[in-house]
N, C-alpha and C positions, 0 to 999 in steps of 0.2 A: 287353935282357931276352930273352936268347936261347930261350925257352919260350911268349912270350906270343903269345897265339892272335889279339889284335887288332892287335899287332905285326905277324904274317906276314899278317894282308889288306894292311895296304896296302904289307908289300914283296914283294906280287905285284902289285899293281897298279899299284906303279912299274917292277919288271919288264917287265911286261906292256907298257907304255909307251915303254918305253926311255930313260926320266927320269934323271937321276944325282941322287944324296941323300946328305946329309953326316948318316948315321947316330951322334948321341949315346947310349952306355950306359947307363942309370940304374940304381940298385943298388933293388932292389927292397926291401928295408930302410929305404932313405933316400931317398924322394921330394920332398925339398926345391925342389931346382930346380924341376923339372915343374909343384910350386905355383907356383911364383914367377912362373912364365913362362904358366901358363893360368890360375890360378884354383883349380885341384884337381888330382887325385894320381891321374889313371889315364893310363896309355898307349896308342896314340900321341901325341902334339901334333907338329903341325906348325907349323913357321913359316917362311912365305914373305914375305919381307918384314917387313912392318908387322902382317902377319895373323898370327894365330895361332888355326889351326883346332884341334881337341879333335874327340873319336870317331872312331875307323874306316871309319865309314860315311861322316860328313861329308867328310872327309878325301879318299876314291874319288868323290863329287860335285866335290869342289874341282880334284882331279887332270883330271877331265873337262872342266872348266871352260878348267882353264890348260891344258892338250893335247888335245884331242878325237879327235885317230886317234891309235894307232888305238883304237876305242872299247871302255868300259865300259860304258857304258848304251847300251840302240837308239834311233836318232832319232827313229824313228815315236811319237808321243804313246801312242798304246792300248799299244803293249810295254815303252814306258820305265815309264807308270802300274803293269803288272804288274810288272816287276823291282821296284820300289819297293814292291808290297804284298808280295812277296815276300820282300824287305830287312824290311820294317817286323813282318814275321812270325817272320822268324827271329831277329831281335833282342828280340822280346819275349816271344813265344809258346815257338818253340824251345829258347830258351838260358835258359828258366825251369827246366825240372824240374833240370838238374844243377846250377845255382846253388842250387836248394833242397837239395838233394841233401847238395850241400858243407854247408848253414851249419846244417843238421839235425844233421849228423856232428860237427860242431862244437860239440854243447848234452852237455852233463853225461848224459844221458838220449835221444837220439835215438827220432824215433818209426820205428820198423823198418817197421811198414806203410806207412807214408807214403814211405819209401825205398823201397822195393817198387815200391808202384803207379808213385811218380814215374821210377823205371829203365824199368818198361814203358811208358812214355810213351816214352821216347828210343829204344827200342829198337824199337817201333812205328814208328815216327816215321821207319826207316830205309825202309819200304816205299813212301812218298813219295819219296822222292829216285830211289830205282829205278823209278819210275813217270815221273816225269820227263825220267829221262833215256832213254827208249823213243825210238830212233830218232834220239837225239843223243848229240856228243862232250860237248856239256857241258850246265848247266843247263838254257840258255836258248838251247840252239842254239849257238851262236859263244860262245867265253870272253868272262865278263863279271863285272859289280858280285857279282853273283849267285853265281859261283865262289871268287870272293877273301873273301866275307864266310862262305861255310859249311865249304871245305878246312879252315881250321886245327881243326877243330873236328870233322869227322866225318873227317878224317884218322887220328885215335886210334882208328880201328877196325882197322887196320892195323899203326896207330905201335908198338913196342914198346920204342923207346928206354929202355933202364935207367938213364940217367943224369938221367932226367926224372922228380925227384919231387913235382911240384905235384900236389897233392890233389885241384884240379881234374881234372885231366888223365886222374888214375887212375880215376877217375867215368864220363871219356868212354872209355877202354877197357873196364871194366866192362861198361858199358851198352849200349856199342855193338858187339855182336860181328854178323860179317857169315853169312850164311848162305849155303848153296846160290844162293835164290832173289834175291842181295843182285850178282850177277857183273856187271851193267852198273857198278854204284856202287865193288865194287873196281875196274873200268877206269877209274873217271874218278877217283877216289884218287890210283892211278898218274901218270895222265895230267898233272894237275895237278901232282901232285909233281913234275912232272920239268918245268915250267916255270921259268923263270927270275925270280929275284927280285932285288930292287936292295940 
C-alpha cells in the first residue's frame, strides 16, 4: 500500500535499523490475507517467525526488541516512559480530529462546524511539534520511535503528491499548512524524508 501512513513508520524504522524485510503488497480492496494471517484488516502485520505482530507501534517495540542499535527508544527508563506517552498521545489524541474529520465528510450531511473546529485542532497542533524540536534534529533529540510514528503524517504539510488520493491524506494537507513560524518542523519534514527506509 504504497500511501499508507502506518505502513511508512515502520519502513523507516527498519530503515533506520538496517533490517532487510520481505515486503508483501495488499490491494487495499481486498484484505483477505492480512485477515487470515492476524485477525483483522489493517496494515502493517508483521511476521517474524511464529509471531505475528499487528499496529505500527507494536511493530517499532518489537523491532527494538529483536535489534536494539541502533535505537528507537532511549534506555534511560524516565525518556523511554516519555517517548511512550508521547507515542500513546499521538495515536490517540492526535490522529483523532482527521479520523473525525474523514468519517463526518463521509455522512449524507456533514457537520461543517465540527470540521472546522476539528482542522483547528490539527493545525494548532503544529505549534507543538515546533516547540519540540527547539534545539533539536529530531523529536526527541537523536531519531527515534517518536519520528517514525508522526513523519508520515505531518509530512502532508509539505507532500503535494498528485497521484495521492486517499481522503485521508487530503485532510492532512488541508489542515496542516506550515507557516512562517512552523521553519524548525519544515527542517525536520525534510530531514526525515530524506532518510532511508527498507
Amino acid at each position: 500500500m504504497p500511501y499508507s501512513t502506518n505502513v511508512e513508520r515502520v519502513a523507516l524504522a527498519f530503515g533506520h535499523k538496517g533490517l532487510d524485510v520481505e515486503w508483501v503488497d495488499v490491494d487495499p480492496s481486498d484484505r483477505t490475507e492480512v485477515d487470515r494471517v492476524s485477525g483483522q484488516s489493517l496494515v502493517p502485520v508483521l511476521v517474524d517467525g511464529d509471531r505475528v505482530v499487528t499496529d505500527s507501534t507494536e511493530i517499532l517495540r518489537h523491532l527494538e526488541q529483536l535489534s536494539p542499535e541502533p535505537p528507537l527508544f532511549p534506555v534511560e527508563p524516565a525518556r523511554r516512559a516519555e517517548l511512550e506517552v508521547f507515542l500513546d498521545w499521538f495515536n490517540r489524541v492526535w490522529k483523532r480530529p482527521p479520523n473525525e474529520i474523514e468519517a463526518q465528510r463521509g455522512k449524507p450531511q456533514p457537520d461543517e462546524e465540527l470540521i472546522d473546529a476539528l482542522g483547528r485542532e490539527l493545525t494548532d497542533g503544529l505549534d507543538l511539534f515546533e516547540h519540540l524540536l527547539e534545539g533539536r534534529e529530531y523529536l526527541y533529540g537523536e531519531f527515534s520511535a517518536a519520528d517514525c510514528a508522526a513523519f508520515p503524517f505531518l509530512k502532508y504539510a509539505l507532500d503535494r503528491d498528485a497521484a495521492d488520493d486517499e481522503s485521508f491524506h487530503a485532510i492532512l494537507r488541508e489542515f496542516l499548512q506550515l507557516g512562517e513560524d512552523h521553519r524548525r518542523l519544515a527542517r525536520w519534514i525534510e530531514r526525515v524524508d530524506a532518510r532511508p527506509r527498507a
